[in-house]
Residue frames as qw, qx, qy, qz and C-alpha x, y, z in Angstrom:
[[0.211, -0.576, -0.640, 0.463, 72.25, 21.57, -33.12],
 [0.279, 0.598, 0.354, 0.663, 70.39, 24.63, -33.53],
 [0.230, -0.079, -0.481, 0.842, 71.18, 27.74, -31.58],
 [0.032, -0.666, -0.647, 0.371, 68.12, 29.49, -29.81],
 [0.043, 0.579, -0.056, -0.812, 69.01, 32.65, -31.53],
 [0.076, 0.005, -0.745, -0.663, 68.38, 31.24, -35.20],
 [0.096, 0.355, 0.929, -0.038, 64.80, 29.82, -34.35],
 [0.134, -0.531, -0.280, -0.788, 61.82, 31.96, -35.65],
 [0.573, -0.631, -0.507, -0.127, 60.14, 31.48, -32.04],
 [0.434, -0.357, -0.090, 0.822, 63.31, 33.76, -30.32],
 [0.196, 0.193, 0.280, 0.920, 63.35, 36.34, -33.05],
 [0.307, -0.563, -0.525, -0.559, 59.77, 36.77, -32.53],
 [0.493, -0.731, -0.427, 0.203, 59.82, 36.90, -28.87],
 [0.434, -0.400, -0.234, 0.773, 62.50, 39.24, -28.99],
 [0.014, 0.410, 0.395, 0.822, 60.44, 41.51, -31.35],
 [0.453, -0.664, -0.555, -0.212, 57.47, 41.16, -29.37],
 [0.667, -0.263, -0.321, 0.619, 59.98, 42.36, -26.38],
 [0.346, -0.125, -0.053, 0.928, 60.95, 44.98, -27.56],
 [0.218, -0.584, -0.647, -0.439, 57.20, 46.18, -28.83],
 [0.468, -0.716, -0.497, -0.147, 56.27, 46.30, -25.59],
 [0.480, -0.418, -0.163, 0.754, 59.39, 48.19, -24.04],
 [0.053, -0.005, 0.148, 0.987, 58.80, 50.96, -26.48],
 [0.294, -0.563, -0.585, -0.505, 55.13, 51.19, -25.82],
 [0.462, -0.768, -0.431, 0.109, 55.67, 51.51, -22.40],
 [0.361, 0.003, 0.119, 0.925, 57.91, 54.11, -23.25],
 [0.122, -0.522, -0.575, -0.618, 55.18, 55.66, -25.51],
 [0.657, -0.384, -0.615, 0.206, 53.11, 55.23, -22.20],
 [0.555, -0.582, -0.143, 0.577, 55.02, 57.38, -20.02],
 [0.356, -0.050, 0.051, 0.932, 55.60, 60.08, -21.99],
 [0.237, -0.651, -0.442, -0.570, 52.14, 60.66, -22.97],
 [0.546, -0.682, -0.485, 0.028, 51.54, 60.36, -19.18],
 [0.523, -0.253, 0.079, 0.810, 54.93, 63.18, -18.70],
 [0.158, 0.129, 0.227, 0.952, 54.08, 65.40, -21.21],
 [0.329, -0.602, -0.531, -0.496, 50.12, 65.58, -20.15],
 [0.124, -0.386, 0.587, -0.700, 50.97, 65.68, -16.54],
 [0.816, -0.320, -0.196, -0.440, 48.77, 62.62, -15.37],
 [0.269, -0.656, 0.644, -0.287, 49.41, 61.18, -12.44],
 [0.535, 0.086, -0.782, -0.307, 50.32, 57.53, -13.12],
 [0.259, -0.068, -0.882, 0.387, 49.46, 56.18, -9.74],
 [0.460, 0.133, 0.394, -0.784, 45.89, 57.84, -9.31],
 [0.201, 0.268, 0.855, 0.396, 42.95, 56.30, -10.78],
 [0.307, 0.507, 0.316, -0.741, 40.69, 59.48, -11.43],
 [0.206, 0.435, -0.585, -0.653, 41.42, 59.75, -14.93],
 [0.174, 0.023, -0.957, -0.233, 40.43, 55.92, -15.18],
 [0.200, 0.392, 0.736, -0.514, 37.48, 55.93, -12.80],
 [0.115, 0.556, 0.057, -0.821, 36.13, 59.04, -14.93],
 [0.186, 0.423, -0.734, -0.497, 37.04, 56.96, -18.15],
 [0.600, -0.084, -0.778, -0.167, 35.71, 53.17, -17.46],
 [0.406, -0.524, 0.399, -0.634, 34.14, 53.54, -14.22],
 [0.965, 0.004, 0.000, -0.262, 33.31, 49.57, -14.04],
 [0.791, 0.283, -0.345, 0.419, 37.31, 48.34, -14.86],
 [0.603, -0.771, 0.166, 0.119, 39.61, 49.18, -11.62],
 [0.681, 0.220, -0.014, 0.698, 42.80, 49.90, -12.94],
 [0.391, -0.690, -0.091, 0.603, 45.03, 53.22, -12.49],
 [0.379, 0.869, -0.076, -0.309, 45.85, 56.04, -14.88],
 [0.076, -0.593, 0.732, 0.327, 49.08, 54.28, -16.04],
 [0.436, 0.021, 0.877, 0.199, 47.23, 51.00, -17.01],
 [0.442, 0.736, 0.403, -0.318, 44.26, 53.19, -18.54],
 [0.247, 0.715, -0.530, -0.384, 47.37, 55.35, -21.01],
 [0.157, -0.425, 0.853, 0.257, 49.20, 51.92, -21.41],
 [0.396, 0.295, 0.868, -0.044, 46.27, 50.24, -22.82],
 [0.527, 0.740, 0.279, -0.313, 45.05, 52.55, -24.86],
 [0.107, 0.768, -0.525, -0.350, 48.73, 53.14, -26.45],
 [0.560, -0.032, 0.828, -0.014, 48.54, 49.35, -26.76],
 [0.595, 0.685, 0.421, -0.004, 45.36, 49.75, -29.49],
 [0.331, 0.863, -0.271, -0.268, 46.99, 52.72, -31.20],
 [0.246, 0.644, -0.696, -0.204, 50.14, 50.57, -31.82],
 [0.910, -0.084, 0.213, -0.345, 49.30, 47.28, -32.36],
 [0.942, 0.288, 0.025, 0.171, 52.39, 46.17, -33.98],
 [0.545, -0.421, 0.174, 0.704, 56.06, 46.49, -34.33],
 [0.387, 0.258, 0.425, 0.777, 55.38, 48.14, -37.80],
 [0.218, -0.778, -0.530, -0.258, 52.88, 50.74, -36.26],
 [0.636, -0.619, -0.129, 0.444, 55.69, 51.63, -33.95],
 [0.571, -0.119, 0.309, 0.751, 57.81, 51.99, -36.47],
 [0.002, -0.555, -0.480, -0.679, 55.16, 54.49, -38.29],
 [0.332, -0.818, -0.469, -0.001, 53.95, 56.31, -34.88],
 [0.454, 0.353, -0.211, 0.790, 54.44, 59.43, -34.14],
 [0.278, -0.323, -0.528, 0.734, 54.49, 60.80, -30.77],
 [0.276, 0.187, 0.016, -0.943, 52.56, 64.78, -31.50],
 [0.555, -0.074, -0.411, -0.719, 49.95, 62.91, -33.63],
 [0.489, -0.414, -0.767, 0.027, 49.32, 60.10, -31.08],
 [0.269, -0.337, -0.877, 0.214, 48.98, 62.62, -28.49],
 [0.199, 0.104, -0.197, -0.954, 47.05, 64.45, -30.14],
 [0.559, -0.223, -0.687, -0.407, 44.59, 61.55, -30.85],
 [0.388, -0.221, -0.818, 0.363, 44.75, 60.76, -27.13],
 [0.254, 0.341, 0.244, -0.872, 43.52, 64.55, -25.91],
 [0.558, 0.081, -0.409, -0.717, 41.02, 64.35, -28.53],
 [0.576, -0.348, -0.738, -0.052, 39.77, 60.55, -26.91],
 [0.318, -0.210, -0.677, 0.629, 39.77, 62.21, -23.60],
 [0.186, 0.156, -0.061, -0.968, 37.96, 65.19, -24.98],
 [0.430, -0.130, -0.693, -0.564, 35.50, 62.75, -26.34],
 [0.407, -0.504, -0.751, 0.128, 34.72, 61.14, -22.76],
 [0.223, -0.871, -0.155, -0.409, 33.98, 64.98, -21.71],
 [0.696, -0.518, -0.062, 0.493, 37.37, 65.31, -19.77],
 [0.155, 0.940, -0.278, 0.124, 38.76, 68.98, -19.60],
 [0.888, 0.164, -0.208, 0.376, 42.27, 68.70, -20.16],
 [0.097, 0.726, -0.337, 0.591, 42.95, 70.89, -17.51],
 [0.655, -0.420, 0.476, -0.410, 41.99, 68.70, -14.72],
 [0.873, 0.252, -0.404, -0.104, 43.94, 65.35, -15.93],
 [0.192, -0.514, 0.700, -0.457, 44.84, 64.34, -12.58]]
Protein backbone atom coordinates (compact mmCIF):
# COMPACT_ATOMS: atom_id res chain seq x y z
CA UNK A 1 0.00 0.00 0.00
CA UNK A 2 1.21 3.34 -0.63
CA UNK A 3 1.26 5.98 2.04
CA UNK A 4 -0.31 9.46 1.05
CA UNK A 5 2.85 11.11 2.04
CA UNK A 6 5.08 9.31 -0.73
CA UNK A 7 2.64 10.22 -3.69
CA UNK A 8 3.83 13.16 -5.96
CA UNK A 9 0.10 14.60 -5.74
CA UNK A 10 0.67 15.28 -1.56
CA UNK A 11 4.16 16.62 -1.94
CA UNK A 12 2.85 18.96 -4.42
CA UNK A 13 -0.12 20.03 -2.57
CA UNK A 14 1.86 20.51 0.34
CA UNK A 15 4.28 22.79 -1.66
CA UNK A 16 1.57 24.57 -3.20
CA UNK A 17 0.38 25.06 0.67
CA UNK A 18 2.88 26.37 1.80
CA UNK A 19 3.38 28.93 -1.40
CA UNK A 20 0.46 30.39 -0.55
CA UNK A 21 0.98 30.73 3.37
CA UNK A 22 4.12 32.63 2.69
CA UNK A 23 2.58 34.89 0.14
CA UNK A 24 0.05 35.78 2.34
CA UNK A 25 2.63 36.52 4.63
CA UNK A 26 4.42 38.58 1.90
CA UNK A 27 0.84 40.19 1.68
CA UNK A 28 0.60 41.53 5.02
CA UNK A 29 3.67 42.90 5.48
CA UNK A 30 3.72 44.90 2.43
CA UNK A 31 0.24 45.99 3.67
CA UNK A 32 2.16 46.66 7.62
CA UNK A 33 5.03 48.23 6.50
CA UNK A 34 3.06 50.70 3.89
CA UNK A 35 0.34 51.32 6.35
CA UNK A 36 -2.71 50.27 4.08
CA UNK A 37 -5.63 49.56 5.50
CA UNK A 38 -6.49 45.94 4.63
CA UNK A 39 -10.20 46.20 5.09
CA UNK A 40 -10.84 49.50 3.02
CA UNK A 41 -11.21 49.38 -0.59
CA UNK A 42 -9.86 52.96 -1.61
CA UNK A 43 -6.60 51.85 -2.61
CA UNK A 44 -8.48 49.19 -4.87
CA UNK A 45 -11.33 51.35 -6.09
CA UNK A 46 -8.51 54.01 -7.11
CA UNK A 47 -6.52 50.98 -8.66
CA UNK A 48 -9.26 48.77 -10.72
CA UNK A 49 -12.25 50.75 -10.29
CA UNK A 50 -14.49 48.00 -12.26
CA UNK A 51 -13.20 44.72 -9.87
CA UNK A 52 -14.82 45.08 -6.17
CA UNK A 53 -12.44 43.67 -3.99
CA UNK A 54 -10.59 45.34 -0.82
CA UNK A 55 -7.05 46.56 -0.33
CA UNK A 56 -5.94 43.15 1.09
CA UNK A 57 -7.21 41.18 -2.01
CA UNK A 58 -5.80 44.08 -4.37
CA UNK A 59 -1.80 43.57 -2.31
CA UNK A 60 -2.52 39.73 -2.23
CA UNK A 61 -3.01 39.49 -5.85
CA UNK A 62 -0.59 41.46 -7.01
CA UNK A 63 2.11 39.61 -4.62
CA UNK A 64 0.54 36.54 -6.25
CA UNK A 65 2.06 37.77 -9.98
CA UNK A 66 5.35 38.88 -8.45
CA UNK A 67 5.81 35.35 -6.97
CA UNK A 68 4.47 32.96 -9.06
CA UNK A 69 6.23 30.03 -7.75
CA UNK A 70 7.77 28.30 -4.86
CA UNK A 71 11.23 29.06 -6.51
CA UNK A 72 10.41 32.88 -6.86
CA UNK A 73 9.73 32.77 -3.18
CA UNK A 74 12.63 31.29 -2.56
CA UNK A 75 14.52 34.20 -4.69
CA UNK A 76 12.16 37.22 -3.39
CA UNK A 77 13.14 39.70 -1.54
CA UNK A 78 10.98 41.70 0.61
CA UNK A 79 12.87 45.74 0.10
CA UNK A 80 13.00 44.99 -3.68
CA UNK A 81 9.38 43.72 -3.94
CA UNK A 82 8.29 46.64 -2.09
CA UNK A 83 9.94 48.68 -3.78
CA UNK A 84 8.46 47.40 -7.12
CA UNK A 85 5.03 47.68 -5.47
CA UNK A 86 5.41 51.72 -4.55
CA UNK A 87 6.75 52.14 -7.89
CA UNK A 88 3.26 50.13 -9.44
CA UNK A 89 1.28 52.38 -7.26
CA UNK A 90 3.27 55.36 -8.34
CA UNK A 91 2.53 54.28 -11.82
CA UNK A 92 -1.43 54.34 -11.29
CA UNK A 93 -0.74 58.13 -10.03
CA UNK A 94 -1.19 57.16 -6.25
CA UNK A 95 0.79 59.48 -3.78
CA UNK A 96 2.18 57.29 -1.32
CA UNK A 97 1.19 59.43 1.27
CA UNK A 98 -2.44 58.89 1.08
CA UNK A 99 -2.41 54.84 0.88
CA UNK A 100 -5.40 54.46 2.88
Amino acid sequence: MIQIEQTREYKTYLLNKSLNQQVKRMAVYLMTTLFIDPHSNQLAAAIQPAIQQDNAELVLDWVRQQVCCASCMQEADFKALQRDFVRWLLSHDIPVGELQ
